[in-house]
N, C-alpha and C positions, 0 to 999 in steps of 0.2 A: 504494500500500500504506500510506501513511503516513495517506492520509486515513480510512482504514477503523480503523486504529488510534486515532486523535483520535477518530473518532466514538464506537469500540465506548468508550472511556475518559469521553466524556463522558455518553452511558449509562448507563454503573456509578456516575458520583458522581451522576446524575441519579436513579437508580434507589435508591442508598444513603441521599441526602435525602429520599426521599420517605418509605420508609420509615422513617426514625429517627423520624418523628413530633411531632419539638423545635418548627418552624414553619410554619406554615401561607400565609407566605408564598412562596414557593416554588410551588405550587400555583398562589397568585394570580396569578403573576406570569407564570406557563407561560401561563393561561390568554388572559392579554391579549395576551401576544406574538401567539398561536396567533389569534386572532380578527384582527389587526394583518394575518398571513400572510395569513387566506383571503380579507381585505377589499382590499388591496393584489394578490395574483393577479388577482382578477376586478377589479379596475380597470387591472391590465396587460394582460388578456387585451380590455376592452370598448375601453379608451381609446390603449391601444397597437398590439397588434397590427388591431383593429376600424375604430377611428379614428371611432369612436361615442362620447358622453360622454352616457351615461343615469346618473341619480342613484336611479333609480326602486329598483335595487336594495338599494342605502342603505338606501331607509327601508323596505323590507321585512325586511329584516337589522334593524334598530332595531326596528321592532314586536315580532318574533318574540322579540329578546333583552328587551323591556321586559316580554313576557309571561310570558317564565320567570324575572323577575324578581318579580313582582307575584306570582305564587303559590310562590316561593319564601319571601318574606319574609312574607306574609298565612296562607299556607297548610299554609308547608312541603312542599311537595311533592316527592317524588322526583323523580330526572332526566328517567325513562322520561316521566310525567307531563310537564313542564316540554316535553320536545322535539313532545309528541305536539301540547300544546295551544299553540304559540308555530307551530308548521306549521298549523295550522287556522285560527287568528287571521291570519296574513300571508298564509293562500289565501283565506277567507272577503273580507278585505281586495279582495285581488285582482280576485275576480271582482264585488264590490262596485261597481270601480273600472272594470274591462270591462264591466259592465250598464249602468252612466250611462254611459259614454263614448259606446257604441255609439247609445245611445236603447231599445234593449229592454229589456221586462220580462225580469225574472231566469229565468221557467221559458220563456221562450219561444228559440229557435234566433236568434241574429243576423245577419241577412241581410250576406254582402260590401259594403262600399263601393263597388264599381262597380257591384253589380244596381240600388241604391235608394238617390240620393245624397240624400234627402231625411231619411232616422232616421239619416243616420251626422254625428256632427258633430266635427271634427278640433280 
């Protein structure tokens, strides 16, 4: 019970600074934590319980964030904006990076690794 209390408490002065309006950093500061969390889960979830240590995710997370960066400060652009095209850049990426890997061209279907070990190249 005590912890639902601490929480609903830091809610309300979380909620009370946001909106007083006074600074702006608060905000900032939420927001880094908050990217800190979801970058740190999925390195617990790949590298701990997984016992995988890919980085690939990293820099997809970096594009997508450098992209709503770049039209935020060039642009201006609202968030909706900002999430739609920083998802399309890091898939575009993506499958960029799946087209060369494999050896196929982009519109064509990629054949498995064990049918055709000759267009797959590790």
């Amino acid at each position: 019970m005590k912890y639902w209390i601490g929480a609903a408490a830091v809610l309300v002065v979380a909620f009370l600074t946001a909106i007083s309006g006074i600074n702006e950093y608060f905000f900032y500061a939420a927001f880094v934590v908050l990217q800190f969390m979801v970058l740190a889960t999925a390195w617990n979830i790949l590298g701990g319980y997984a016992g995988y240590v890919n980085f690939g995710t990293a820099a997809f997370f970096a594009i997508g964030s450098y992209t709503g960066v770049v039209l935020f400060k060039w642009l201006n652009a609202p968030l909706a904006v900002q999430i739609v095209a920083a998802a399309a850049v890091s898939g575009l990426l993506g499958f960029g990076v799946t087209s060369s890997r494999c050896g196929c061209a982009a519109s064509s279907s990629p054949s498995p690794p064990w049918r055709s070990s000759s267009s797959w190249k590790p």
